[in-house]
PASEBA-1860 file (N, C-alpha, C; in nm, 3 decimals):
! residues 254
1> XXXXXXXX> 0.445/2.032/-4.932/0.382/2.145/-4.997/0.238/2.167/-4.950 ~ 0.137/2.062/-4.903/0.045/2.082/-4.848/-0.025/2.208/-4.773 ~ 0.057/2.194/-4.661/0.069/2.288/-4.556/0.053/2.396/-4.578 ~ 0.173/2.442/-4.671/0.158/2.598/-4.810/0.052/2.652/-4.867 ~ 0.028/2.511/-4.928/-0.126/2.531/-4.998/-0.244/2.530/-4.903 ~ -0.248/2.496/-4.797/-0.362/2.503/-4.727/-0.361/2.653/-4.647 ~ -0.252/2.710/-4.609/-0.218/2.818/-4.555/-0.254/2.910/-4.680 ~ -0.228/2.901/-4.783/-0.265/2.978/-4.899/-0.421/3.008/-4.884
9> XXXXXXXX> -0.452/2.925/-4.872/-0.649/2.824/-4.908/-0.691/2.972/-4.809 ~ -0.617/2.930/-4.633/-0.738/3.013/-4.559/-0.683/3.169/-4.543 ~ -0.577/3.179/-4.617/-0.530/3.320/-4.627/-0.618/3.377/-4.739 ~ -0.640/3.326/-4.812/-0.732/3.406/-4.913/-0.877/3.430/-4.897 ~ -0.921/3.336/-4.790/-1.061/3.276/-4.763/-1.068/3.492/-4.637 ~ -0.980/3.489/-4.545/-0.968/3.578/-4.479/-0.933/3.712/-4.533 ~ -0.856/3.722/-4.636/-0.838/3.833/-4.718/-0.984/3.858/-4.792 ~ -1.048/3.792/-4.862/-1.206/3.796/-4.868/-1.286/3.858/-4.780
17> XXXXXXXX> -1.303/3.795/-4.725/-1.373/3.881/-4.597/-1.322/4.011/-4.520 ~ -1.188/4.044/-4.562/-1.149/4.189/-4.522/-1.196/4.295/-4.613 ~ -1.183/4.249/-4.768/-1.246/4.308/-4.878/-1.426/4.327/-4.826 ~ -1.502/4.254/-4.781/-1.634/4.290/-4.797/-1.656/4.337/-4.652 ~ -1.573/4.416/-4.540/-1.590/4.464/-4.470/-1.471/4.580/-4.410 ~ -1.480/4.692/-4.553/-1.387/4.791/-4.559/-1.409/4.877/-4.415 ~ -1.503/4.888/-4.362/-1.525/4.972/-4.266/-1.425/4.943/-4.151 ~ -1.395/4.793/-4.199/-1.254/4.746/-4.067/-1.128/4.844/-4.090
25> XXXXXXXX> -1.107/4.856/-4.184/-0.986/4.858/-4.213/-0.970/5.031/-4.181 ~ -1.107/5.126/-4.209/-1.108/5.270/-4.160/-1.110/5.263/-4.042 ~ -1.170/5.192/-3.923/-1.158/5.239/-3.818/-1.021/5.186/-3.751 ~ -0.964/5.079/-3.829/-0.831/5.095/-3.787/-0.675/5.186/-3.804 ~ -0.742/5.235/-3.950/-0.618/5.350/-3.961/-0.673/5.449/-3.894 ~ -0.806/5.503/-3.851/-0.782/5.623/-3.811/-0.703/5.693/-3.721 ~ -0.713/5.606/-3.614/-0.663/5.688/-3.485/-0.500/5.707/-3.509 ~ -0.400/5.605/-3.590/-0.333/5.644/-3.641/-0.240/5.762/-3.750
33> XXXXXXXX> -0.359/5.807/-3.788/-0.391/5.915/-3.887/-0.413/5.989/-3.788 ~ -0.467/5.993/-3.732/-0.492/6.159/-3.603/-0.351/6.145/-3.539 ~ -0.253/6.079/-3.515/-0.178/6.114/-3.410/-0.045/6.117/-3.545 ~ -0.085/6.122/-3.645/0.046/6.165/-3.718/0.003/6.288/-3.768 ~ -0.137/6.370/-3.789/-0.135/6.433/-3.863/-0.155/6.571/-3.685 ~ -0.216/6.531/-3.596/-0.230/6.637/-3.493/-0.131/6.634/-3.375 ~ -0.023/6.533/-3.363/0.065/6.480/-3.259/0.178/6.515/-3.311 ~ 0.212/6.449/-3.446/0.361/6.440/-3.493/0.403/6.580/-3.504
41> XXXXXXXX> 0.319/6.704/-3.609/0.395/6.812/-3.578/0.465/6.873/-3.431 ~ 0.360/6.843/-3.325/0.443/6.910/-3.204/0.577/6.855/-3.147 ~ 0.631/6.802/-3.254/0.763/6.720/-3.183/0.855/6.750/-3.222 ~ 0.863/6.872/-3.317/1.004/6.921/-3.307/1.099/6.963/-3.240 ~ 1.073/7.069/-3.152/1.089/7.071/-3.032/1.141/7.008/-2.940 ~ 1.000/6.926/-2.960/1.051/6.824/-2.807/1.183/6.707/-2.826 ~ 1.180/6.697/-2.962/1.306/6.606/-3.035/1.427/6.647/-3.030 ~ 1.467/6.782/-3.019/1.542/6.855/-3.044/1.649/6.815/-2.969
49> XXXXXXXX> 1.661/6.755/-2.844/1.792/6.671/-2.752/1.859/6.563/-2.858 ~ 1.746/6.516/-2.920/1.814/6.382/-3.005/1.861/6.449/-3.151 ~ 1.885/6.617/-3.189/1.900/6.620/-3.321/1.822/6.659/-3.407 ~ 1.693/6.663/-3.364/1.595/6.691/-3.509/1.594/6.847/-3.514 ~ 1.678/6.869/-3.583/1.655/7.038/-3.640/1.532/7.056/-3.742 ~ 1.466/6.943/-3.820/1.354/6.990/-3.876/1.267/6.870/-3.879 ~ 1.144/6.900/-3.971/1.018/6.824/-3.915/1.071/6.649/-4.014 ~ 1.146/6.695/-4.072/1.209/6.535/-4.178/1.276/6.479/-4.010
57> XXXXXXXX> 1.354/6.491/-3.997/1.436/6.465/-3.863/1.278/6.407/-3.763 ~ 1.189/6.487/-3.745/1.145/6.468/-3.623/1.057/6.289/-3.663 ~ 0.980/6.347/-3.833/0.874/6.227/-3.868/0.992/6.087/-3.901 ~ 1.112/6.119/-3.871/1.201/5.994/-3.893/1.179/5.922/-3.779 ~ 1.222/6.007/-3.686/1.157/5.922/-3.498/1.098/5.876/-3.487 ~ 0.978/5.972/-3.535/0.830/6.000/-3.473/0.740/5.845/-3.589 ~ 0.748/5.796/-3.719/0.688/5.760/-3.761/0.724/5.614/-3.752 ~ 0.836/5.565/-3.724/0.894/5.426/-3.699/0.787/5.391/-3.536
65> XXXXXXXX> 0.779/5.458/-3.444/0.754/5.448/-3.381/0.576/5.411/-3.372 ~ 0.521/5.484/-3.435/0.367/5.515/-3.475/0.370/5.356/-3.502 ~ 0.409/5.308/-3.645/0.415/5.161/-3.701/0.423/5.076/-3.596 ~ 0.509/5.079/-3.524/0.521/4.986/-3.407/0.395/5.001/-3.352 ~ 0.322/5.077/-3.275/0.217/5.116/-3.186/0.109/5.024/-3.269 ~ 0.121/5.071/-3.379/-0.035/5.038/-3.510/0.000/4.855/-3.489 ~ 0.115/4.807/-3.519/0.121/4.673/-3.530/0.076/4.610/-3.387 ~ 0.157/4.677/-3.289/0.126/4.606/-3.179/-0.014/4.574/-3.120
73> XXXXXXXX> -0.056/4.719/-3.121/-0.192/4.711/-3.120/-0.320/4.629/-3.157 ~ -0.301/4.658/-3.318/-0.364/4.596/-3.378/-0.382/4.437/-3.357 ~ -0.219/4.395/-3.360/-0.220/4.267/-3.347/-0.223/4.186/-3.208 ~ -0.228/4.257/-3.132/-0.294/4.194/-2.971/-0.444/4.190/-2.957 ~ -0.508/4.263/-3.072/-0.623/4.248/-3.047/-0.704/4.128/-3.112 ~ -0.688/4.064/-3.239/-0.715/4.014/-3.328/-0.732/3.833/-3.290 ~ -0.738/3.819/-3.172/-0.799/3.686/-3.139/-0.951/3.696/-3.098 ~ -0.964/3.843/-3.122/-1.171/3.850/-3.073/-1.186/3.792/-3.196
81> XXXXXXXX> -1.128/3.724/-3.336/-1.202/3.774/-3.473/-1.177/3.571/-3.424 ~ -1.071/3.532/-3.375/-1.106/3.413/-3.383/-1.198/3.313/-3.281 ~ -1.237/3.394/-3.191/-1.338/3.387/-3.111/-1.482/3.337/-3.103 ~ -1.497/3.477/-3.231/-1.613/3.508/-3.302/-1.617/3.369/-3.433 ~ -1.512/3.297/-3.498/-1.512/3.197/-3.584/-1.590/3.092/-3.465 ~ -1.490/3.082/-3.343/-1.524/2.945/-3.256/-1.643/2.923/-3.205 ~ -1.742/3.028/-3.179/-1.885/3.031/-3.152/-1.967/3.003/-3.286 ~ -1.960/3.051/-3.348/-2.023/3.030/-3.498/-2.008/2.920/-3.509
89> XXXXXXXX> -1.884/2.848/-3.519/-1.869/2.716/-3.559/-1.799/2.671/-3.683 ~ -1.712/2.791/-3.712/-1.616/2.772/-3.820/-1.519/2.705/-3.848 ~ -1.469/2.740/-3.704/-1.332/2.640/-3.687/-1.386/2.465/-3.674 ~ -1.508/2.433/-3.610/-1.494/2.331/-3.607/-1.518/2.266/-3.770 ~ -1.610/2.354/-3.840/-1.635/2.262/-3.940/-1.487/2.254/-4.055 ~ -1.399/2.366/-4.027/-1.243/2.367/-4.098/-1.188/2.223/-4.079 ~ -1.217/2.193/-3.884/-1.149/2.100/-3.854/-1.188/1.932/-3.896 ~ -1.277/1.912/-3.963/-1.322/1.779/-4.006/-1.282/1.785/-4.120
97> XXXXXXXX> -1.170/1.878/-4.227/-1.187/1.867/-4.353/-0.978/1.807/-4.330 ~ -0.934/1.772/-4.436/-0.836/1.687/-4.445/-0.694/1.838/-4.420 ~ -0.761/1.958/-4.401/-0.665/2.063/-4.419/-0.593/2.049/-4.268 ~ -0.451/2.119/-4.310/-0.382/2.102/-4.182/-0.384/2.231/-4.064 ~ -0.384/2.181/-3.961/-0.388/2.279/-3.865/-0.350/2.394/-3.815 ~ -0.210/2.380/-3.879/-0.125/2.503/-3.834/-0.180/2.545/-3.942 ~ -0.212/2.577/-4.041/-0.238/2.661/-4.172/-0.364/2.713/-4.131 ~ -0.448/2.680/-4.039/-0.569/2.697/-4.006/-0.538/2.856/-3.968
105> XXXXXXXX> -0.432/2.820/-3.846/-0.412/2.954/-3.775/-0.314/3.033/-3.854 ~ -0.180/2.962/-3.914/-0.148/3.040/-3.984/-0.188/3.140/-4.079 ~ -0.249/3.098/-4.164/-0.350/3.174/-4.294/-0.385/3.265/-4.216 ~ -0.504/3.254/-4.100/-0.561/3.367/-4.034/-0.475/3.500/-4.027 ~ -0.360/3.435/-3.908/-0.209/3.511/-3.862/-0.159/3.618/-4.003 ~ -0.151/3.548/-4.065/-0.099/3.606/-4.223/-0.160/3.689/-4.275 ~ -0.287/3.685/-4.264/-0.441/3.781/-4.352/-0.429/3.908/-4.251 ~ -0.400/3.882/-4.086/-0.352/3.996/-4.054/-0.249/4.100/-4.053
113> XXXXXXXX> -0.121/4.032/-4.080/-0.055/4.119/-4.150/-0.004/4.147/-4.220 ~ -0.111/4.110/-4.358/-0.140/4.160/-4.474/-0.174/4.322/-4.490 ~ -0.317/4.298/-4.369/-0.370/4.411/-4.349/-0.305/4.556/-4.250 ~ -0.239/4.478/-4.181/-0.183/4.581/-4.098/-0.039/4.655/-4.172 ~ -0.007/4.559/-4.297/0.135/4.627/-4.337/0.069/4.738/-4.468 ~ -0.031/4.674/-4.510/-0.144/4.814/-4.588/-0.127/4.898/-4.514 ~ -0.219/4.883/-4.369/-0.176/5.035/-4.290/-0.086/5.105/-4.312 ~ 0.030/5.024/-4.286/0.139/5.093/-4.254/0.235/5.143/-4.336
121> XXXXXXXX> 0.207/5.099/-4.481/0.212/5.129/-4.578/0.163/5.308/-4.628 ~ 0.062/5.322/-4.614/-0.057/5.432/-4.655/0.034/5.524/-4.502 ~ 0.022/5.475/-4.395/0.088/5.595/-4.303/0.217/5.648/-4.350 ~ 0.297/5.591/-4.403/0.421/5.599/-4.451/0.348/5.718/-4.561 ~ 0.320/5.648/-4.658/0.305/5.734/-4.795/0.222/5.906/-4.748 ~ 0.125/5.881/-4.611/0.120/6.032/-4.532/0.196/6.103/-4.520 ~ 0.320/6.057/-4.449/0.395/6.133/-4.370/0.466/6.200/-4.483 ~ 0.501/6.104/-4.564/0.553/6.185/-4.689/0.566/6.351/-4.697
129> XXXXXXXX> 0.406/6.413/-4.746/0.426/6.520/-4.783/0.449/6.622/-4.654 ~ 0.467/6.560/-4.495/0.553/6.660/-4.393/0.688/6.635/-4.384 ~ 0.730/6.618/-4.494/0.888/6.589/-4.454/0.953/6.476/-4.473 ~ 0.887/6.376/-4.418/0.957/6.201/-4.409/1.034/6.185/-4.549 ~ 1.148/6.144/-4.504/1.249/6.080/-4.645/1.304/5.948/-4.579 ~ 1.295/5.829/-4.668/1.355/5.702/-4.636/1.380/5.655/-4.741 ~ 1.537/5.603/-4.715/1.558/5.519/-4.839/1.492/5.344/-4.888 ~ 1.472/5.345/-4.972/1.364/5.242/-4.978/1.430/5.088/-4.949
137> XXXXXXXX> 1.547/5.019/-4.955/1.597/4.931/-4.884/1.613/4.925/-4.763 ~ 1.620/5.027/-4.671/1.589/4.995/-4.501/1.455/4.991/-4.485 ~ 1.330/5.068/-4.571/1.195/5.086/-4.563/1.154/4.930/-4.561 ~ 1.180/4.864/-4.675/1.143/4.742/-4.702/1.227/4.622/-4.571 ~ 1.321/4.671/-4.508/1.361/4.582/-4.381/1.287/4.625/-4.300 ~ 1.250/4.725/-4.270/1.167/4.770/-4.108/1.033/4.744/-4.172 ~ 0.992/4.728/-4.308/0.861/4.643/-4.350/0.852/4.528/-4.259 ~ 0.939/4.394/-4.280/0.974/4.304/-4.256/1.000/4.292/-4.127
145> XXXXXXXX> 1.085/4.355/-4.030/1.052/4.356/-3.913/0.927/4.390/-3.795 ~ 0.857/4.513/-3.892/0.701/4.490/-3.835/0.609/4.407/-3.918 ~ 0.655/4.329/-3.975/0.533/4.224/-4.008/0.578/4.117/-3.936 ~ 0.695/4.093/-3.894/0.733/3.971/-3.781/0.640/4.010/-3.668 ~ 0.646/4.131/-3.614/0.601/4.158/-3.510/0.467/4.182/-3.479 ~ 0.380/4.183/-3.612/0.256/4.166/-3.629/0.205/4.038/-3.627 ~ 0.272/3.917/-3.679/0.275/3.805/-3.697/0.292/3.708/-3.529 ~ 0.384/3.799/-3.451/0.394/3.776/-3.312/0.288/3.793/-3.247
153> XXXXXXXX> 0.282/3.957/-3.242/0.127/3.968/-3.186/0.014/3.904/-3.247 ~ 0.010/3.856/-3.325/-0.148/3.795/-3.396/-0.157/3.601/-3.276 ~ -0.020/3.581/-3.342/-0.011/3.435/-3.292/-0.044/3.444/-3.108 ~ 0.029/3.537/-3.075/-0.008/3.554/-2.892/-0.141/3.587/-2.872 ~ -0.218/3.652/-2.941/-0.348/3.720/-2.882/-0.425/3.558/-2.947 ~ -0.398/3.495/-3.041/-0.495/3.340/-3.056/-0.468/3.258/-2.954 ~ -0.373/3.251/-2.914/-0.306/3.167/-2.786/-0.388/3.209/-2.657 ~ -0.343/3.341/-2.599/-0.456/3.400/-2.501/-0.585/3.372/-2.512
161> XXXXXXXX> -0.652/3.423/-2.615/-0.784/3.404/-2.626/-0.847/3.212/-2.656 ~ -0.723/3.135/-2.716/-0.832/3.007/-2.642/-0.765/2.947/-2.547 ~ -0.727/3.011/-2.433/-0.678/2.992/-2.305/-0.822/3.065/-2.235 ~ -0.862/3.188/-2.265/-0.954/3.236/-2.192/-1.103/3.235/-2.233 ~ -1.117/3.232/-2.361/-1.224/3.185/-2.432/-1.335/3.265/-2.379 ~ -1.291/3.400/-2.334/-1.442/3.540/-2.352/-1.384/3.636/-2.384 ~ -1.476/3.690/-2.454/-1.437/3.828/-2.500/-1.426/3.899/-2.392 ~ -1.510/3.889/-2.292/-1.487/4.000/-2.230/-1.398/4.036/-2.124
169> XXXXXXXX> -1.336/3.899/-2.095/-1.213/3.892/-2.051/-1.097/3.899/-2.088 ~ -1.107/3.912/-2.231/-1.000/3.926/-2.355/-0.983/4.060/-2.362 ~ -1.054/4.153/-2.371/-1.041/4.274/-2.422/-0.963/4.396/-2.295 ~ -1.025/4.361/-2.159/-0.965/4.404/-2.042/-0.823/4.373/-2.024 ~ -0.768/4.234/-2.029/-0.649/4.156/-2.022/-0.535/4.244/-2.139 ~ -0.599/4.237/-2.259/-0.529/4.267/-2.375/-0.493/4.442/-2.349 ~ -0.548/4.493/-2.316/-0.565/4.673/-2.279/-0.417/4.656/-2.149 ~ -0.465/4.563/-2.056/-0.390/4.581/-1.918/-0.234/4.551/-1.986
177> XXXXXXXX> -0.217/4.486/-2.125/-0.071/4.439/-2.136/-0.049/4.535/-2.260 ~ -0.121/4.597/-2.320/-0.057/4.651/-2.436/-0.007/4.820/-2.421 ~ -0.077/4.817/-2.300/0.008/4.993/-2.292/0.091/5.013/-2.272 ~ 0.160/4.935/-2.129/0.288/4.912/-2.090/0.400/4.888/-2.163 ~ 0.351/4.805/-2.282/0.421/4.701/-2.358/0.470/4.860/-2.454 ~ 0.345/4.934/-2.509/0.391/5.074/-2.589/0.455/5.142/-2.546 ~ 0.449/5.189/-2.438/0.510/5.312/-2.381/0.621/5.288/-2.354 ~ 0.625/5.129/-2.274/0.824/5.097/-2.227/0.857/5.074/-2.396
185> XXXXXXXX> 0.816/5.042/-2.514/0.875/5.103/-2.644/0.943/5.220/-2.670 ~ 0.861/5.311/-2.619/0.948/5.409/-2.671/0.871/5.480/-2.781 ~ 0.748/5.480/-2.816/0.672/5.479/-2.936/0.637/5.586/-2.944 ~ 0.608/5.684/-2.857/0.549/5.842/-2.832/0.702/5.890/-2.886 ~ 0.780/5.900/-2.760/0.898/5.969/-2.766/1.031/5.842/-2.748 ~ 1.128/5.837/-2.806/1.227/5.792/-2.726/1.266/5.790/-2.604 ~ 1.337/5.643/-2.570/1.308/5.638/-2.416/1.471/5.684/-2.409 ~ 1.515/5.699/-2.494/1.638/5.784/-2.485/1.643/5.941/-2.398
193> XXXXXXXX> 1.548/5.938/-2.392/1.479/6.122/-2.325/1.436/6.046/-2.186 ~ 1.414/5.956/-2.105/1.384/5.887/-2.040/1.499/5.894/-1.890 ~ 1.433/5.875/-1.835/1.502/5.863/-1.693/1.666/5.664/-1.687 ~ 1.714/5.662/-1.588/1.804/5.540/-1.641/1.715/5.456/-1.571 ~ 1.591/5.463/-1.509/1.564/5.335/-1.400/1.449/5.268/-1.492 ~ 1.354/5.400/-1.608/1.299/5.339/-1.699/1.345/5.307/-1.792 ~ 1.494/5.266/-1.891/1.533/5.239/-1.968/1.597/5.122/-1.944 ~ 1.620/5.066/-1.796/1.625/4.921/-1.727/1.517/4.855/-1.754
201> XXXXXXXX> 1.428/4.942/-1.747/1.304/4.825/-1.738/1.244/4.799/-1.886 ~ 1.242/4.887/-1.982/1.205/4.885/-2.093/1.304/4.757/-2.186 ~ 1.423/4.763/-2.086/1.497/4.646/-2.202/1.476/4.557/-2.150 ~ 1.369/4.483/-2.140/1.305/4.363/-2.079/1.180/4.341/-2.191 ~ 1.163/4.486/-2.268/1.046/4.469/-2.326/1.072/4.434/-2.462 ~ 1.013/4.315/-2.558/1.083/4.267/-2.697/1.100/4.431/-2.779 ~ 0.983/4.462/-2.780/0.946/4.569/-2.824/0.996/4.739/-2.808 ~ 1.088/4.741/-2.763/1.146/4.856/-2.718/1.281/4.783/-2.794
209> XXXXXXXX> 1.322/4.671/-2.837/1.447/4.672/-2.918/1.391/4.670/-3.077 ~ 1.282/4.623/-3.074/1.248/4.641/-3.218/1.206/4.768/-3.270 ~ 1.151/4.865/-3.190/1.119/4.976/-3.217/1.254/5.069/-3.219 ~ 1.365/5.029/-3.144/1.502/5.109/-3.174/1.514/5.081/-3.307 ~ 1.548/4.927/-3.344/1.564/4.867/-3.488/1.544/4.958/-3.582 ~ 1.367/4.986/-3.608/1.315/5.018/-3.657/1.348/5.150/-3.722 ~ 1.325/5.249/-3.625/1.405/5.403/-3.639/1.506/5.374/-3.685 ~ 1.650/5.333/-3.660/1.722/5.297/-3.708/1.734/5.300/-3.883
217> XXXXXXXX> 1.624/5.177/-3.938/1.616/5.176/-4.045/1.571/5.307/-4.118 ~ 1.452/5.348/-4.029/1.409/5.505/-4.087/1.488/5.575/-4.143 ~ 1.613/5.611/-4.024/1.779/5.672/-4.042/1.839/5.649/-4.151 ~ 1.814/5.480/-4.207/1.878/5.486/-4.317/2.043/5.390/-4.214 ~ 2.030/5.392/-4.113/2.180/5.342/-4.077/2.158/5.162/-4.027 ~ 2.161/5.093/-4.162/2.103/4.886/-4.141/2.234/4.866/-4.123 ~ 2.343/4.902/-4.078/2.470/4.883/-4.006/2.496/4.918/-3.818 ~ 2.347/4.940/-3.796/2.325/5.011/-3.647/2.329/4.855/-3.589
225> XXXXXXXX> 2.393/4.825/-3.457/2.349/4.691/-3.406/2.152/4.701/-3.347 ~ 2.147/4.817/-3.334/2.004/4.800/-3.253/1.898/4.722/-3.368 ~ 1.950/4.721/-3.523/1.864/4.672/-3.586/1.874/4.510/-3.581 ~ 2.019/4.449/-3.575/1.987/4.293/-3.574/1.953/4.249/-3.426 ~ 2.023/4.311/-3.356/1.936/4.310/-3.231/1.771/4.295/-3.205 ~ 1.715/4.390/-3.234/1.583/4.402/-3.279/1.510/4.274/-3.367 ~ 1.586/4.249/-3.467/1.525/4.173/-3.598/1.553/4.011/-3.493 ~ 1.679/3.989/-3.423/1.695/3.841/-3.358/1.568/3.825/-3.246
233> XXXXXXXX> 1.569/3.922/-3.165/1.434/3.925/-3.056/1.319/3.916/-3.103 ~ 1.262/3.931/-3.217/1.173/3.931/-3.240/1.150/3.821/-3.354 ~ 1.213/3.754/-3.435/1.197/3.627/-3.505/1.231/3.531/-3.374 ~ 1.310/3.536/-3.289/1.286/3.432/-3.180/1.148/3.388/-3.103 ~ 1.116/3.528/-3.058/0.942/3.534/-3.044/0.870/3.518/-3.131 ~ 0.862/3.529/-3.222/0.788/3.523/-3.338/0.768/3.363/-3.362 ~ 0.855/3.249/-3.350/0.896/3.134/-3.402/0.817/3.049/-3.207 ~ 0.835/3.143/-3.146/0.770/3.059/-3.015/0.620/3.115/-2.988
241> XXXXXXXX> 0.614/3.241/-3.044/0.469/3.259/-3.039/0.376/3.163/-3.123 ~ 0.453/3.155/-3.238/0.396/3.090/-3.366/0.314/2.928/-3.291 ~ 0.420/2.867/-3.250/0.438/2.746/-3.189/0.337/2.736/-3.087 ~ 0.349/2.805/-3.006/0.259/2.801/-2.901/0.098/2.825/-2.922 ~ 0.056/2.890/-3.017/-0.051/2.922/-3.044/-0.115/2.832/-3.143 ~ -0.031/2.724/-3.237/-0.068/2.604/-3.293/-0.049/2.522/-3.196 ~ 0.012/2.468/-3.147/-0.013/2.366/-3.020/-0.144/2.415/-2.939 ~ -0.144/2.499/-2.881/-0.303/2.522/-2.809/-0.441/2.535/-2.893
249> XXXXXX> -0.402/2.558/-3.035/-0.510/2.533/-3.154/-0.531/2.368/-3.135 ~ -0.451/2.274/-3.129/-0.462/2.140/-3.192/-0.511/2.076/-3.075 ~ -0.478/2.140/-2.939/-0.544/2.064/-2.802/-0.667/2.115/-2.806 ~ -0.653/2.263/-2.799/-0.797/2.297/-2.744/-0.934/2.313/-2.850 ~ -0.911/2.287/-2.963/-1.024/2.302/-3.056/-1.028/2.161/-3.118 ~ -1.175/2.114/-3.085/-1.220/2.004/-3.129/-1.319/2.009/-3.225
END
């Protein structure tokens, strides 16, 4: 039970500090908020191959997809914050106290997507008044599948960053892998609208099956294979990201 409780300890210690620095949390929904409220309408239209006769149809696509972008994003970035602990000298003084290690990073991992499923939460409850209808038992699975995947990305970007240990080599690196990583998603538009030589290459990407998943659930259809599909690729990663990023916590921080 330890472990629990210590993961509890620095999850709350980090949820604290998100509370006394709200300004994080606006500049992270915004840009999200601009591309649902000035992007998403123009996609009726363009949806229209896959079915969407109206704007409910289109923000069903269109908003599973957004979530994905917000998580991924977000959570590739979020090893500058543990960076910024390791210079200060936080982590080391965590590390002389009897608490356990993985909870160190875990807690952190966790406090982020806490925050990122708020986001994604509040985008949801947006889209609402253009249309969006979801039934609330697939809502609460494609919850769950982007908080795995937030939980993925959080654990990989701590791993990277004390492998590289600068920001400013962090932030270039993290940009060079996360666009690719969006776009072969599928996150703008379906890569279903897509050529066949990019839909080879996109299924290489975890993230282009979880973002099918996802929609999926939007649909309302948790009998689609693209969703356990989705949900297995990404608790597999999730369980080796996890791993990997506490093992390089316990070598590399003294």
């Amino acid at each position: 039970m330890k472990p629990f409780r210590d993961t509890w300890l620095v999850f709350q210690r980090q949820m604290l500090l998100v509370r006394r620095t709200p300004i994080r949390l606006v500049i992270g929904i915004t840009q999200p908020i601009a591309y649902l409220l000035l992007f998403a309408p123009l996609l009726k239209p363009a949806l229209a191959p896959m079915g969407a006769t109206s704007y409910a149809d289109a923000y069903r696509i269109y908003v599973p997809g957004l979530l994905v972008v917000l998580v991924l994003l977000s959570g590739l970035f979020t090893g500058f914050g543990l960076l910024a602990e390791l210079r200060a000298g936080i982590i080391e003084r965590s590390r002389v106290t009897p608490m356990s290690r993985f909870a160190l990073l875990l807690g952190r991992a966790l406090s982020e997507v806490a925050t990122l499923m708020g986001q994604a939460v509040l985008i949801t409850l947006l889209a609402i008044p253009f249309g969006l209808t979801v039934s609330i038992g697939p809502l609460l699975l494609a919850y769950l599948m982007l908080a795995l995947m937030g939980l993925m990305a959080s654990a990989l970007s701590y791993a990277v960053a004390l492998v590289i240990r600068s920001p400013a080599a962090l932030g270039p690196l993290m940009n060079t892998v996360s666009q690719p990583l969006a776009l072969l998603s599928g996150v703008l538009l379906p890569l279903a609208l897509a050529p066949h030589w990019l839909v080879s290459i996109a299924r290489w990407n975890p993230f282009y099956w979880a973002t099918n998943g996802t929609r999926a659930l939007f649909a309302g259809h948790v009998d689609d294979p693209s969703v356990w599909q989705g949900m297995l690729v990404i608790i597999v990663l999730t369980v080796l990201a996890v791993l990997w990023s506490t093992r390089l916590f316990a070598q590399r921080v003294r």
